[in-house]
C-alpha positions as CSV (number, residue, x, y, z in Angstrom):
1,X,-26.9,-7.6,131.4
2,X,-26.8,-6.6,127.8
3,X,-30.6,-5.3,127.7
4,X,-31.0,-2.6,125.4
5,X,-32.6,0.6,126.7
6,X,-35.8,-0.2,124.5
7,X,-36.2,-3.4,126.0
8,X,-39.6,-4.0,127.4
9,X,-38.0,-5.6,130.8
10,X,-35.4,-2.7,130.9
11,X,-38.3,0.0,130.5
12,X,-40.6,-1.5,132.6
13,X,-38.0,-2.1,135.2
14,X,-36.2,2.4,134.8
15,X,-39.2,3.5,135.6
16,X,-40.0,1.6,138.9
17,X,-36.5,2.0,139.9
18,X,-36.8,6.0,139.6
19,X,-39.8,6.1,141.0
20,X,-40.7,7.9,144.6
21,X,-42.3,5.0,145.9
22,X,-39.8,2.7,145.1
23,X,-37.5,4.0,147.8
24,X,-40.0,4.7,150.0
25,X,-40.7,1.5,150.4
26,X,-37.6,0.0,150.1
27,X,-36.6,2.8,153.1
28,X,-39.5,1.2,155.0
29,X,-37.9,-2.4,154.7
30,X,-34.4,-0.9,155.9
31,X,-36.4,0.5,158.8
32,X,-38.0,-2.9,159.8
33,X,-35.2,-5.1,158.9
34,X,-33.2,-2.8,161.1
35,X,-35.7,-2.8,164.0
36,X,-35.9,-6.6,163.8
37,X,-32.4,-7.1,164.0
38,X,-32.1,-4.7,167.0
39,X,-34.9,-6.9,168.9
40,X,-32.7,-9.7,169.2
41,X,-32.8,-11.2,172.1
42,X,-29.5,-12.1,173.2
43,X,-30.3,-13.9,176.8
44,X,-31.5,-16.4,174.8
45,X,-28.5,-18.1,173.0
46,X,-27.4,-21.5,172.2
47,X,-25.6,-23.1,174.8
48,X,-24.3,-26.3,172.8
49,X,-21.1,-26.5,172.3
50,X,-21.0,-29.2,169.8
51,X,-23.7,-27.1,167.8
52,X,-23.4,-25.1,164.6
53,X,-25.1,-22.1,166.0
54,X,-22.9,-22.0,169.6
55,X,-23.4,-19.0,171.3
56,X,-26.1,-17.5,168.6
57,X,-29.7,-16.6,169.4
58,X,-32.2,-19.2,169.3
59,X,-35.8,-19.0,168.4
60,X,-36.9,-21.2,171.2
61,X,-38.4,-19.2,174.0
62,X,-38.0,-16.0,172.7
63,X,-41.0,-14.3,171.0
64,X,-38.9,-12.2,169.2
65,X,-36.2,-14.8,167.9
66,X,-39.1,-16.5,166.4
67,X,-40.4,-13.1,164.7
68,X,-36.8,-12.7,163.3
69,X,-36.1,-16.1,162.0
70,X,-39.9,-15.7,160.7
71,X,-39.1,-12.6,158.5
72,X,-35.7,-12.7,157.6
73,X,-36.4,-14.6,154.4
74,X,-39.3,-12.0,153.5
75,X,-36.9,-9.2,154.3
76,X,-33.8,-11.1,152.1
77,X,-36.3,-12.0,149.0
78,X,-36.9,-8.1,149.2
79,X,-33.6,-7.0,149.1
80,X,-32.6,-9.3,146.2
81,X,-35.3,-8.2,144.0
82,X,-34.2,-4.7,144.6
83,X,-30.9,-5.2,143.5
84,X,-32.3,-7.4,140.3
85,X,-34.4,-4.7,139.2
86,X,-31.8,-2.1,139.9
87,X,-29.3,-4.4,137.9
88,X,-31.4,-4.6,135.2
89,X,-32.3,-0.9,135.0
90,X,-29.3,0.4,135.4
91,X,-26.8,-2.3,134.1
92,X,-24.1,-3.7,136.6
93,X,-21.6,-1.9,136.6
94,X,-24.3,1.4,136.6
95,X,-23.1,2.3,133.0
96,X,-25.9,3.9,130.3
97,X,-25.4,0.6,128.7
């Protein structure tokens, strides 16, 4: 992005980038994204052959497949706008500039 460092969006989004909370929630997300994924339950998997998903978990019957198919999207919309606002703060390829 070619946003200079007066911008209002560039400004607005440096100084919730540095900021403490920032990665403390962010750290939080990595935490529950992390415990999510490690809830999988495996003994629960696709037995179709002929299906996309062969041998991956499925949501039916398992509580916790559900929760993880649930929040994924919540958990990848989260991630994206951290690394929008981290592009736009700090420019792609992290220059000043």
């Amino acid at each position: 992005l070619c946003l200079s460092e007066s911008n209002a969006l560039r400004t607005w989004a440096i100084g919730l980038v540095h900021s403490p909370w920032f990665d403390r929630v962010i750290i939080v997300f990595i935490a529950l994204n992390s415990l999510t994924l490690a809830l999988t339950d495996y003994n629960t998997i696709n037995m179709n052959p002929d299906a996309d998903n062969y041998g991956e978990p499925i949501a039916k019957g398992s509580t916790f497949n559900t929760l993880s198919e649930n929040v994924e999207p919540v958990f990848t919309f989260v991630f994206t706008c951290e690394c929008m606002l981290k592009i736009i703060a700090m420019g792609f390829s992290g220059n000043a500039d």
